[in-house]
VOGU-3710 file (C-alpha; in Angstrom, 3 decimals, decimal comma):
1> xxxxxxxxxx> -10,467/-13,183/-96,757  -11,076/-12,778/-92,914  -8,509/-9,549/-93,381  -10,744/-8,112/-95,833  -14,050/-8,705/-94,155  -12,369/-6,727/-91,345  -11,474/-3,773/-93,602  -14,786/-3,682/-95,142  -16,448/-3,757/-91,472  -14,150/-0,768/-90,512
11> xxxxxxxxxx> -14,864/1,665/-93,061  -17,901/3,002/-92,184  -16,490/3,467/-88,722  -13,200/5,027/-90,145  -15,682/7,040/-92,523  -17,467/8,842/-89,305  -14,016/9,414/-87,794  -12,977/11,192/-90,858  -15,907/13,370/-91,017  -15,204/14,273/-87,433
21> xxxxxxxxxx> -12,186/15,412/-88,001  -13,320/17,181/-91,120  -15,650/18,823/-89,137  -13,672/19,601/-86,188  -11,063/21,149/-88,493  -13,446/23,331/-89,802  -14,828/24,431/-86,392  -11,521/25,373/-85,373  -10,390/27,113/-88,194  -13,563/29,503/-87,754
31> xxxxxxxxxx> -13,689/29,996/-84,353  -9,707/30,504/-84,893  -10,307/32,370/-88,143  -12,826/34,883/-89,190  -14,415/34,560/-85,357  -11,338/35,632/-83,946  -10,651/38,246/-86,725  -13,833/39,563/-85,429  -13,589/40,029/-81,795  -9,954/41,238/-82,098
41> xxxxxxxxxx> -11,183/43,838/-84,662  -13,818/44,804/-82,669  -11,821/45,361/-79,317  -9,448/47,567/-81,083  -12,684/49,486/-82,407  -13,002/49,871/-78,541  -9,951/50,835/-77,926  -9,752/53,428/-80,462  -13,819/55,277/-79,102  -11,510/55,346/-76,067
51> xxxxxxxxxx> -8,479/57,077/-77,917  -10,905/59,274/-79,412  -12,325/60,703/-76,010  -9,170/60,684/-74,612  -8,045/63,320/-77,277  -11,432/65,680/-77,396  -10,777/65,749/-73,512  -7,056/66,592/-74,436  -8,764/69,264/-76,458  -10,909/70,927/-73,876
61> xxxxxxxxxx> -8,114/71,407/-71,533  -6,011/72,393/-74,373  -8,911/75,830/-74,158  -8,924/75,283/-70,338  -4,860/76,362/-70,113  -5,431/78,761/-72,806  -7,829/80,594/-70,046  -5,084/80,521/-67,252  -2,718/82,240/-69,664  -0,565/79,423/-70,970
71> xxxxxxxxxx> -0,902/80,578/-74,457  2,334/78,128/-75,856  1,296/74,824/-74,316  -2,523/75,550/-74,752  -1,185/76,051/-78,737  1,013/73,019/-78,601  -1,484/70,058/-77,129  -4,425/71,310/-78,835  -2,719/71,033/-82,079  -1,538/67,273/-80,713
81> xxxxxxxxxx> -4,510/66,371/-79,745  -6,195/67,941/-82,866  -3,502/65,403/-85,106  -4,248/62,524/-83,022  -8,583/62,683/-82,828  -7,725/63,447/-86,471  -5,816/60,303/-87,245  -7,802/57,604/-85,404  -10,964/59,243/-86,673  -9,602/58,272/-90,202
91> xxxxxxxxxx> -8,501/55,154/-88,745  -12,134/54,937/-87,872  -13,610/56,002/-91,300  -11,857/53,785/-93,525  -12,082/50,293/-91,693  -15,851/51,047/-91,253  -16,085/51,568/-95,413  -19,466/49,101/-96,398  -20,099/48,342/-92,279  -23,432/49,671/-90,405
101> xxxxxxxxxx> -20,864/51,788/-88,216  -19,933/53,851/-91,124  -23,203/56,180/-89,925  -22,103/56,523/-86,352  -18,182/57,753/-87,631  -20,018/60,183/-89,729  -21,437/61,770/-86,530  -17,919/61,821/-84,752  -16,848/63,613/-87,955  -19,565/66,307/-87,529
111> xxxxxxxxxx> -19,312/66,618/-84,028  -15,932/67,154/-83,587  -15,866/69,913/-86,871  -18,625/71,425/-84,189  -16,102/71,001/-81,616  -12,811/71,836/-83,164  -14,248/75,467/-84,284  -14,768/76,751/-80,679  -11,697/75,405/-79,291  -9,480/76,917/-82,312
121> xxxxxxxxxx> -11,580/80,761/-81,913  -11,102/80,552/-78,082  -7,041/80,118/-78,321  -7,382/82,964/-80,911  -8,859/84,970/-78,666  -5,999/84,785/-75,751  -7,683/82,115/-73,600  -10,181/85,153/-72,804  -13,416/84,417/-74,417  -16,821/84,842/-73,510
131> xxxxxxxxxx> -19,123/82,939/-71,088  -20,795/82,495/-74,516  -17,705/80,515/-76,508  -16,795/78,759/-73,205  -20,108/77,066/-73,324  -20,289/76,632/-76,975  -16,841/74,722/-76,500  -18,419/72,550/-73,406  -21,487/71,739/-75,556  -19,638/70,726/-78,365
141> xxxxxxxxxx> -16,920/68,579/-76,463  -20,314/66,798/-74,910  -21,583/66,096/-78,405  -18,409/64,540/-79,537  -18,083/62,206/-76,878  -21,953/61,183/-76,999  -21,222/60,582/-80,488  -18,259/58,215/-79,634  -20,346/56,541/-76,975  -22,997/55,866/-79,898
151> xxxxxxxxxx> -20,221/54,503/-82,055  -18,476/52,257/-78,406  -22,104/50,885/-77,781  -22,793/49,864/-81,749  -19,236/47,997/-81,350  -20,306/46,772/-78,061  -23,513/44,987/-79,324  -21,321/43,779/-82,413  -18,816/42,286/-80,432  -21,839/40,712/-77,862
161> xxxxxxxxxx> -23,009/39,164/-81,826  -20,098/37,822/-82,723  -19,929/36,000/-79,181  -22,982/34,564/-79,342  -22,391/33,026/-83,112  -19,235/31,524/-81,487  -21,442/30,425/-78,900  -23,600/28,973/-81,372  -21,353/27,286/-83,205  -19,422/25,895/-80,411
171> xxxxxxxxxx> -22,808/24,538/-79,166  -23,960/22,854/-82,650  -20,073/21,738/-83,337  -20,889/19,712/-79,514  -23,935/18,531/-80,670  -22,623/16,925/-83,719  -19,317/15,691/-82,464  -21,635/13,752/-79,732  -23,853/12,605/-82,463  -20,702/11,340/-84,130
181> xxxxxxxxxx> -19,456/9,699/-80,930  -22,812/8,034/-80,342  -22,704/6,514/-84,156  -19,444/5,454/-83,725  -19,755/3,655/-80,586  -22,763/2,164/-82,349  -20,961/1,347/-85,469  -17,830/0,138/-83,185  -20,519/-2,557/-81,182  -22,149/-4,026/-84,230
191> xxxxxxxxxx> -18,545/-4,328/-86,034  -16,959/-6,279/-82,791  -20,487/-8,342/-82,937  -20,157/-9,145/-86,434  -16,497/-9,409/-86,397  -16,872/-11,704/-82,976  -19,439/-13,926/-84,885  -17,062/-14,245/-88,133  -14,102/-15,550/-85,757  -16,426/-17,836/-83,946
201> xxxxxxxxxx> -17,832/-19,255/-87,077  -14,530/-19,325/-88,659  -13,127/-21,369/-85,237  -15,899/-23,544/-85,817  -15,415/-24,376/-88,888  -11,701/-24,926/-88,484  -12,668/-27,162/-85,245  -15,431/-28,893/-87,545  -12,933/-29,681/-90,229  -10,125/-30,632/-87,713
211> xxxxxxxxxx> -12,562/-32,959/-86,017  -13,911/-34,358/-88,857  -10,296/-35,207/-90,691  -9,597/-39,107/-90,049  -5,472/-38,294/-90,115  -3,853/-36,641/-87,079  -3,281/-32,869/-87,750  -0,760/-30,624/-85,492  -0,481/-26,468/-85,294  2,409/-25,667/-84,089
221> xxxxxxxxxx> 3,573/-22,687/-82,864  7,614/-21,342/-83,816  8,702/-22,922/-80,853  7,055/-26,645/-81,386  4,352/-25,682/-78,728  0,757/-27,413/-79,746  -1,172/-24,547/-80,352  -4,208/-27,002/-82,074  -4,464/-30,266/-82,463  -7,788/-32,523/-83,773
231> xxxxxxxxxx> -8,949/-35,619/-82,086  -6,602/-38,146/-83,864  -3,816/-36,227/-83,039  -4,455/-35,957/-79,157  -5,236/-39,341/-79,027  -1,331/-39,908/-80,858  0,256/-37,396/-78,671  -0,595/-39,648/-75,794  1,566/-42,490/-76,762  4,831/-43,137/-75,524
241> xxxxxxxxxx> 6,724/-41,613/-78,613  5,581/-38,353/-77,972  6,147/-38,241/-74,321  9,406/-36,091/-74,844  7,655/-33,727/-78,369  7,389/-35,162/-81,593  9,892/-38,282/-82,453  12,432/-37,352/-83,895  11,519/-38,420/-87,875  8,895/-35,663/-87,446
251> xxxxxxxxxx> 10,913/-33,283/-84,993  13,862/-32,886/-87,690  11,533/-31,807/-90,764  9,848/-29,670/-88,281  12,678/-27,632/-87,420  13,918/-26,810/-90,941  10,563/-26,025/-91,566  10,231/-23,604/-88,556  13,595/-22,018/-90,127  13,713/-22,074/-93,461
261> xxxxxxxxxx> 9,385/-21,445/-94,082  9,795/-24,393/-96,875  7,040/-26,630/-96,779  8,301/-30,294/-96,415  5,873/-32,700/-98,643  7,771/-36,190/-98,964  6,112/-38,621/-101,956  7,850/-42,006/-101,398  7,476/-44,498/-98,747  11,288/-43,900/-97,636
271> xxxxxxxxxx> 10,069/-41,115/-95,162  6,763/-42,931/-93,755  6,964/-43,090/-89,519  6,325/-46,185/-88,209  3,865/-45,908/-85,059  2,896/-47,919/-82,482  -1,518/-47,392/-81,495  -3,357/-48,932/-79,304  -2,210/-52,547/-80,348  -1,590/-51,991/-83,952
281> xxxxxxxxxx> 1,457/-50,801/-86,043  0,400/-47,712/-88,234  2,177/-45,593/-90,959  2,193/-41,929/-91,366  3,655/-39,812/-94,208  4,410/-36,588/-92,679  3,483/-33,242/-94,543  4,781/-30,349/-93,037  3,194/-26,865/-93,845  4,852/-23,783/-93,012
291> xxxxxxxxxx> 1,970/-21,099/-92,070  1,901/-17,782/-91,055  -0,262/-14,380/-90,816  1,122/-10,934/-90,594  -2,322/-9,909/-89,215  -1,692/-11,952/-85,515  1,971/-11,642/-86,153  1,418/-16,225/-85,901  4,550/-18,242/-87,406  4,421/-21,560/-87,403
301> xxxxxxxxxx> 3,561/-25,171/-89,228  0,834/-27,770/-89,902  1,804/-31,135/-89,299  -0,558/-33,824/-91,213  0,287/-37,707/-90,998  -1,440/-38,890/-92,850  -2,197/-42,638/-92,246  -0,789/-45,165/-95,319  -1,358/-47,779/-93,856  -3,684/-49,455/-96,146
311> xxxxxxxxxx> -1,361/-48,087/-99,046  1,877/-49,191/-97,309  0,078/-52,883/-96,655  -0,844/-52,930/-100,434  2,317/-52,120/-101,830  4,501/-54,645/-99,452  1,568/-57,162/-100,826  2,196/-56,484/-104,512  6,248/-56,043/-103,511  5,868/-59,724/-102,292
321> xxxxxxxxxx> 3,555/-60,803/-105,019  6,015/-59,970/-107,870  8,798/-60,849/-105,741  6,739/-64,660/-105,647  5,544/-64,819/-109,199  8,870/-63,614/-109,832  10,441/-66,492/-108,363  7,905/-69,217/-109,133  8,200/-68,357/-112,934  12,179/-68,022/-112,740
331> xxxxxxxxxx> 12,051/-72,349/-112,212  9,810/-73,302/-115,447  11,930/-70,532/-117,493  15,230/-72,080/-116,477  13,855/-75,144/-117,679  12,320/-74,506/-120,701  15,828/-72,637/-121,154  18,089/-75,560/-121,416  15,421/-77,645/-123,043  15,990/-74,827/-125,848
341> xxxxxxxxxx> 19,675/-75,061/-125,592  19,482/-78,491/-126,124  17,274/-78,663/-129,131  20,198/-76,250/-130,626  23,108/-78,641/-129,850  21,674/-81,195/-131,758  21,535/-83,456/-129,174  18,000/-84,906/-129,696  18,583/-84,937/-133,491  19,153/-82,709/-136,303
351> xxxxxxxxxx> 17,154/-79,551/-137,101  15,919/-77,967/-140,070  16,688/-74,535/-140,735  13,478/-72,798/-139,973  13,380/-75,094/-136,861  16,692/-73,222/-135,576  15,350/-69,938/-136,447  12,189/-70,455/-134,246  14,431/-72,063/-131,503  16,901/-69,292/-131,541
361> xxxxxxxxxx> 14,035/-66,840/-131,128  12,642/-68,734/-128,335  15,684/-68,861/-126,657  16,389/-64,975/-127,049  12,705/-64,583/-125,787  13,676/-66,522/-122,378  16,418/-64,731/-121,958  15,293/-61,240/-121,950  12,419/-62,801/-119,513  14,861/-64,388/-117,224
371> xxxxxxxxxx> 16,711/-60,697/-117,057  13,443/-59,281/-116,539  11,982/-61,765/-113,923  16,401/-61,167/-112,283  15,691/-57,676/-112,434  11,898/-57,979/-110,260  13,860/-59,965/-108,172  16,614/-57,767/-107,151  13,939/-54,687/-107,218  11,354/-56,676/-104,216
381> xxxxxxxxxx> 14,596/-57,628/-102,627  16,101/-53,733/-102,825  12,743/-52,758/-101,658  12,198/-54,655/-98,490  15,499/-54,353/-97,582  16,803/-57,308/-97,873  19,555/-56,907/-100,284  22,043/-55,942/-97,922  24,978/-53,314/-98,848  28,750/-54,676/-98,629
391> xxxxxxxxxx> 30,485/-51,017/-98,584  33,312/-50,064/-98,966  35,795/-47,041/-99,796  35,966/-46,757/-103,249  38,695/-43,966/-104,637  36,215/-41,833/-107,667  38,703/-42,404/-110,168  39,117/-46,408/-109,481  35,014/-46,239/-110,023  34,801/-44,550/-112,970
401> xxxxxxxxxx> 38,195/-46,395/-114,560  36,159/-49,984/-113,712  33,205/-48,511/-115,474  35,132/-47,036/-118,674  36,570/-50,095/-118,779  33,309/-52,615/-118,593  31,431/-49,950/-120,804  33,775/-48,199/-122,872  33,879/-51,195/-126,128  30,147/-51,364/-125,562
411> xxxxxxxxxx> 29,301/-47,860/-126,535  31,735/-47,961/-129,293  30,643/-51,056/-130,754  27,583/-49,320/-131,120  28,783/-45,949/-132,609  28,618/-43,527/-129,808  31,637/-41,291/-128,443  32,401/-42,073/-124,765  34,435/-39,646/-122,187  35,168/-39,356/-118,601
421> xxxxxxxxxx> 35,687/-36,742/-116,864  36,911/-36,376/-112,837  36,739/-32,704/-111,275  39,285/-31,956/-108,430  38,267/-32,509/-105,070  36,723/-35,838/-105,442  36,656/-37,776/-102,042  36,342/-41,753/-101,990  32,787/-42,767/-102,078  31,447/-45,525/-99,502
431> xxxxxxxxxx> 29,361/-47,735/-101,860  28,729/-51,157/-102,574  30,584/-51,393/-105,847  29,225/-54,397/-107,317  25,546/-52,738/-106,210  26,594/-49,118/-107,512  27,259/-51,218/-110,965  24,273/-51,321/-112,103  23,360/-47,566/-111,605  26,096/-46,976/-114,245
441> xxxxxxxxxx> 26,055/-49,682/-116,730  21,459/-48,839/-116,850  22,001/-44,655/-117,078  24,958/-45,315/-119,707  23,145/-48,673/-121,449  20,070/-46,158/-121,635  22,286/-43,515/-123,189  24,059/-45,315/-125,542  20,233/-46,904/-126,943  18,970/-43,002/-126,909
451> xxxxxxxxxx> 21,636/-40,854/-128,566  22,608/-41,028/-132,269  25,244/-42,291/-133,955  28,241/-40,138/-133,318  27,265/-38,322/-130,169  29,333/-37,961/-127,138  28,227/-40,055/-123,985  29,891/-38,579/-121,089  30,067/-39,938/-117,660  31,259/-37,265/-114,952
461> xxxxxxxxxx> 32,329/-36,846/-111,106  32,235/-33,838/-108,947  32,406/-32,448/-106,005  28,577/-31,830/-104,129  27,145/-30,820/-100,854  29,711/-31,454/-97,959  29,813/-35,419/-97,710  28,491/-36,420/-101,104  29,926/-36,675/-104,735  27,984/-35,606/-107,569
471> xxxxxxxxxx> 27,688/-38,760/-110,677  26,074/-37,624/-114,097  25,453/-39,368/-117,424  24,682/-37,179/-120,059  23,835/-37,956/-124,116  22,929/-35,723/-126,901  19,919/-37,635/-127,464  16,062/-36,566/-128,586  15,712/-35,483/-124,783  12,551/-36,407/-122,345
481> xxxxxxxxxx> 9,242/-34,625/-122,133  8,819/-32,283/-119,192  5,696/-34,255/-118,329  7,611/-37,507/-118,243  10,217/-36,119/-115,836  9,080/-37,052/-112,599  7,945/-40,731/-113,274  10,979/-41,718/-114,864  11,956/-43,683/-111,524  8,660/-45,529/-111,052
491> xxxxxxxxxx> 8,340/-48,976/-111,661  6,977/-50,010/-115,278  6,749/-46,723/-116,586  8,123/-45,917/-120,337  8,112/-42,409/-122,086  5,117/-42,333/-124,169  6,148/-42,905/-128,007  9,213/-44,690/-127,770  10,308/-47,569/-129,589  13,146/-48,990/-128,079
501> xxxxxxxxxx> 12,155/-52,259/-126,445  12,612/-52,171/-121,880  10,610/-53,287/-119,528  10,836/-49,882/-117,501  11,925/-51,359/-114,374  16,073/-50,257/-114,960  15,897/-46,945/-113,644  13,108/-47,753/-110,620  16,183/-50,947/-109,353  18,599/-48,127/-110,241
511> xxxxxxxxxx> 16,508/-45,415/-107,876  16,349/-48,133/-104,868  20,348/-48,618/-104,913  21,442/-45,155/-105,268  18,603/-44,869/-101,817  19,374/-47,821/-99,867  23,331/-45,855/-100,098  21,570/-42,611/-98,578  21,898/-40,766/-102,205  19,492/-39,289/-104,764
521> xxxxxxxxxx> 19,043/-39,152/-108,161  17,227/-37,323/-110,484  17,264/-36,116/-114,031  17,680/-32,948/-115,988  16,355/-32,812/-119,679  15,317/-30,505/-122,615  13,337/-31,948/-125,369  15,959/-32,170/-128,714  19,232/-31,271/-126,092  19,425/-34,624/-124,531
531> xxxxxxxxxx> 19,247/-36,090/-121,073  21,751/-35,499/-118,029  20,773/-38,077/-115,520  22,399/-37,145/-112,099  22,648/-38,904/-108,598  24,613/-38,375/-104,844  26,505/-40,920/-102,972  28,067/-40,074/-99,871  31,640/-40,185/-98,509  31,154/-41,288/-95,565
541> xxxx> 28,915/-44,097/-93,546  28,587/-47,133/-91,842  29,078/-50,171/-93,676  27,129/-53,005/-94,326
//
């Protein structure tokens, strides 16, 4: 926007420069073109009245030798000098065709017939004519030259013309090239005023909307250097965790950031930075923003924390509260458990049959409650990490053989195809196995409910990213919306339209484990192709 408001600013001033040029161009090419055609044509006029005299003189003293007796020479340079008045006078004649000159070169033509006659009749006569023809050859040599002094001064007042139109035009072309300069400087001041106003107000809006933002907010510059910063932020920077740049949760996004021109947007609590203020503990989610302009040639990133406190309060409130109802309810169940159990045996007396069939529901019916309120449990516990890992190194193959085995009869008991595949290259994983468990038996469990009849269930292992081994569960199953994809992990949530009973908490306990072993997961699906459901665990690590 600003880029274009500059454009639009600069093209009146780039329209004047244009139309000096234009105009300058043009000046030139006259003053270099038909102006100079002009003058040089002119000059060589005057050079050639001065040719002309030079050969009538030639001429005269052509009859001048004659009279001393030097018949052959007299013969020989009048008839030169005859040729050559002859040639520049049509010269003369036929670049004046359609100019007011054309008049004056008519005279020269009459004159020197006048003049050419005498000359001619004295060399016939010897060189001895009368006082008579020696005169008539005088006053005819004076009327050719005052007839090429006629044409010389008509040339001469042409060529003073043609001057002053040069002069003319040089003068106006001044005139309007300062006129030019004067708008343009004009036009130059009101666009740096205008464009000086739009970066002020554009500064203080940005300062406005920096100052006014409740969350810290960071511009930094490609080499981490604070180039703006609002009010929460400089109040931040002065605690003791930025006393040495940003801490080093922050500084490590930064720096791909600054490299890579990603933007870094985290969306779980797993990458909040826990700060110390004043005399209060508060939590930031970092966003990182890579930014740049090719107008300043600026190249760097936007740091917002933005403060989750509240949020981060709330959800270790409702953590605990499930993790407490959880755990109150677990008791009662138990209890009303084995009461149910034994009401079965008999023990208390002997039961009809439709009294068995409303126990034996009831007991199914605390049982999948008891798993449920086992898995809440394990998911507040895997949450505030309190469910600590026992790792250990765990050869790929020995994983996936412990799996087949546990889930192998399951999925064929229920119809569906299982195979296991290992690629080369596997390294030993560092997990907690009995942890780890459960990511398996929920991805295949879900699987195996999913797919047809028939299908193939595969579970895989490969190689991934230096450190890490790649773990996938696929089925040929109806597949999951692309809308559905990325709350798949969160607690409680179920695909829209599905009819298979869960709770939707499997894959949210099976999100926290593959975490809390510095892994991902994630899933790849195309509605009617099936689900792969994939996830990381490293190699390598400390234990515990």
């Amino acid at each position: 926007m600003l880029r274009t408001r500059i454009y639009l600013g600069l093209l009146p001033l780039m329209l004047v420069v244009i139309a000096m040029g234009v105009y300058s161009i043009e000046v030139s090419r006259n003053l270099a073109g038909s102006l100079q055609e002009d003058l040089v044509a002119e000059y060589q006029d005057v050079l050639a009245c001065e040719r002309l005299k030079a050969a009538a003189r030639a001429m005269a003293n052509a009859a001048a030798r004659a009279r001393e007796g030097d018949m052959l020479g007299a013969r020989s340079s009048l008839e030169a000098s005859r040729s050559a008045f002859t040639r520049e006078l049509m010269a003369q004649s036929a670049g004046s065709a359609g100019k007011p000159r054309v008049r004056a070169v008519e005279a020269i033509d009459t004159a020197f017939q006048g003049f050419s006659g005498p000359c001619e009749a004295l060399l016939a006569a010897g060189g001895t004519g009368t006082l008579e023809t020696l005169g008539a050859v005088d006053a005819a040599l004076f009327r050719v030259l005052h007839a090429v002094d006629e044409l010389s001064r008509l040339d001469f007042s042409a060529s003073n013309a043609t001057a002053a139109r040069a002069g003319r035009l040089a003068a106006t072309a001044a005139r309007v090239l300062l006129a030019a300069v004067l708008v343009a400087f004009v036009l130059s001041a009101v666009l740096a005023w205008r464009l000086a106003s739009s970066l002020l107000r554009a500064r203080n809006t940005m300062e406005a909307t920096l100052s006014s933002t409740p969350d810290p907010v960071f511009v930094v510059t490609g080499e981490s250097f604070h180039e703006v910063r609002n009010p929460a932020a400089a109040q931040l920077a002065r605690q003791p965790e930025f006393a040495r740049g940003f801490p080093p949760p922050i500084a490590g996004p930064l720096s791909r950031v600054l490299e890579t021109g990603e933007h870094y947007l985290p969306k779980d609590y797993g990458c909040v930075v826990a700060l110390r203020v004043g005399r209060e503990d508060r939590f930031y989610l970092p966003r990182i923003l890579a930014i740049g302009d090719k107008l300043t040639r600026f190249k760097g990133a936007a740091i917002v924390l933005q403060d989750v406190t509240r949020f981060r309060l709330l959800d270790d409130a409702k953590t605990n509260l499930v993790g407490t109802v959880s755990h109150e309810l677990k008791t009662p169940l138990t209890s009303l458990r084995m009461a149910i159990l034994l009401l079965l045996e008999e023990r208390l007396g002997s039961l009809i049959p439709a009294q068995r069939e409303l126990l034996e529901s009831a007991r199914d019916d605390a049982d999948r409650l008891l798993r449920i309120l086992d898995s809440l449990l394990d998911l507040a516990r895997l949450e505030a990490g309190a469910a600590a890992l026992e790792r250990r190194s765990e050869p790929v193959g020995t994983l996936l053989a412990r799996i087949a085995a546990e889930a192998g009869p399951l999925l064929a008991a229920v119809g569906r195809r299982f195979v296991v595949s290992e690629d080369p290259g596997c390294e030993a994983v560092n997990v907690d196995p009995d942890r780890i468990r459960h990511v398996f038996i929920n991805l295949l469990g879900n699987a195996a409910k999913y797919a047809p009849k028939g299908s193939v269930v595969a579970l895989s292992a490969r190689p991934a990213p230096p450190g890490f081994v790649r773990f996938g569960v696929r089925d040929e199953g109806p597949g999951i919306p692309g809308e559905s994809i990325g709350r798949l992990f969160d607690r409680f949530y179920r695909v829209p339209g599905q009819s298979m009973p869960g709770a939707g908490i499997g894959l949210a306990i099976a999100r926290e484990i593959v975490v809390a072993h510095g892994g991902s997961i994630a899933c790849e699906s195309v509605p009617g192709r099936g689900a792969d459901f994939h996830f990381l665990l490293p190699t390598f690590g400390p234990a515990g």
